[in-house]
C-alpha positions as CSV (number, residue, x, y, z in Angstrom):
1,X,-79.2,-207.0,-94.3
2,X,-83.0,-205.9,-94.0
3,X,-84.5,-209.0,-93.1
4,X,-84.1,-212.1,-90.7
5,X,-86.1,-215.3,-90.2
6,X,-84.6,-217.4,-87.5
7,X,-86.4,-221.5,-87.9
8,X,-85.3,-225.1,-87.9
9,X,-85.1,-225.0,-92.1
10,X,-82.6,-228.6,-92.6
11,X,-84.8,-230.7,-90.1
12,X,-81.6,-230.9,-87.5
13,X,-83.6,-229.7,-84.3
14,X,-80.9,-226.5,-84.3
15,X,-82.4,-222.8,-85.0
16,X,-81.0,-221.4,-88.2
17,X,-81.2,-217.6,-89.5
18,X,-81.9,-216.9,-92.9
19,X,-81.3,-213.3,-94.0
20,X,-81.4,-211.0,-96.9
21,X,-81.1,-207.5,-98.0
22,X,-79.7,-204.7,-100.5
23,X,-79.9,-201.1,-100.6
24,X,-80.5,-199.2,-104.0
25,X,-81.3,-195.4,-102.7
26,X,-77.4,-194.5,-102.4
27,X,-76.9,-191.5,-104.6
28,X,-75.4,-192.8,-108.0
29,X,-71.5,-191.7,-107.1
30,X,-72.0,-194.1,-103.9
31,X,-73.1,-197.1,-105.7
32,X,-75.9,-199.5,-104.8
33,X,-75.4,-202.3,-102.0
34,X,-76.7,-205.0,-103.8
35,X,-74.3,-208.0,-103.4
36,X,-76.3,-210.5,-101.6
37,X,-78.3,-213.2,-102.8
38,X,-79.4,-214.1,-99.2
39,X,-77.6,-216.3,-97.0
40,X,-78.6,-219.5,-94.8
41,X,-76.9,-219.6,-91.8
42,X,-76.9,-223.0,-90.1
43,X,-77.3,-223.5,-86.2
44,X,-74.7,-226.0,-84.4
45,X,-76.9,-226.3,-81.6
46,X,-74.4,-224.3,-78.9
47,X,-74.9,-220.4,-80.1
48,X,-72.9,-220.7,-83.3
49,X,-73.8,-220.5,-87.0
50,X,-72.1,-221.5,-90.3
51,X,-73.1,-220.2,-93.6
52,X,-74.3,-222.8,-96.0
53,X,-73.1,-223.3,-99.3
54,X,-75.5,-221.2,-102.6
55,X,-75.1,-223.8,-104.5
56,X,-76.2,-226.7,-101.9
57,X,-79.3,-224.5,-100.6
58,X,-80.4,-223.2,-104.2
59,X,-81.2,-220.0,-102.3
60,X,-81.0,-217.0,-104.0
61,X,-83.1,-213.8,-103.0
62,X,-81.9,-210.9,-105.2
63,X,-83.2,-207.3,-104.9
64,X,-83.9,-205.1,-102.2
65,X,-85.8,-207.7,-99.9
66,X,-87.2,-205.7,-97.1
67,X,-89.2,-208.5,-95.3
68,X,-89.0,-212.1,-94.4
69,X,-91.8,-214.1,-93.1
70,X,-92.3,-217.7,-92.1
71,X,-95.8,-219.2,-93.2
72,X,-97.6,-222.5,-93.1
73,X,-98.7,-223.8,-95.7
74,X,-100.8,-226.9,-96.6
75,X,-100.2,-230.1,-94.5
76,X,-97.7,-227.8,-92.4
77,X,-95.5,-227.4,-95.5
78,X,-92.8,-224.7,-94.2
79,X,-92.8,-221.4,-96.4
80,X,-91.4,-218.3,-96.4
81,X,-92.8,-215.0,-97.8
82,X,-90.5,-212.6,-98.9
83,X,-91.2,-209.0,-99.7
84,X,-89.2,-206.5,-101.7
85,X,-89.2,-202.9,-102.8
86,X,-91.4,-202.4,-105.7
87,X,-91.9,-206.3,-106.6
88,X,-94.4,-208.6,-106.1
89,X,-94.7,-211.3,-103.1
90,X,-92.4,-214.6,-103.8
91,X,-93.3,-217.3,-101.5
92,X,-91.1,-219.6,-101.3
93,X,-91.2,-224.0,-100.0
94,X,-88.6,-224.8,-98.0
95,X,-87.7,-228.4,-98.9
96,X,-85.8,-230.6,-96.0
């Protein structure tokens, strides 16, 4: 993991984390670390986090995502920026 956002993103009043990564400069007999899509984890209000479901969040932040930023957008819409090697900017909404 490269990158970390910690933010109330479900509306609950509970910080949650959201963080990504992936690694392609291995040399070639090591392999590249790229097996995460991102992951939401979910604060429970007393120091713990659960990982929400891929499928529930629709979150899925491939590549190597170096960077994780949380913006305001219009009307204090909630969006994150997130940067990656060699890629352009994606900016994501985060819908609650």
């Amino acid at each position: 993991m490269n990158a970390t956002v910690a933010a109330d993103f479900d509306g609950d009043g509970h910080l949650d984390l959201l963080i990504a990564g992936n690694f392609y400069g291995e040399p070639p007999m090591l392999g590249r670390y790229d097996a995460s899509y991102g992951l939401l984890l979910r604060g429970t209000g007393d120091g713990r986090f659960t990982p929400a479901d891929i499928e529930a969040t629709n979150l899925v932040l491939q590549g190597q995502v170096q960077h994780l930023a949380l913006l305001r957008g219009p009307h204090g819409a909630k969006l994150i920026a997130v940067a990656r090697n060699n890629d352009k900017l994606e900016i994501l909404q985060v819908k609650q």
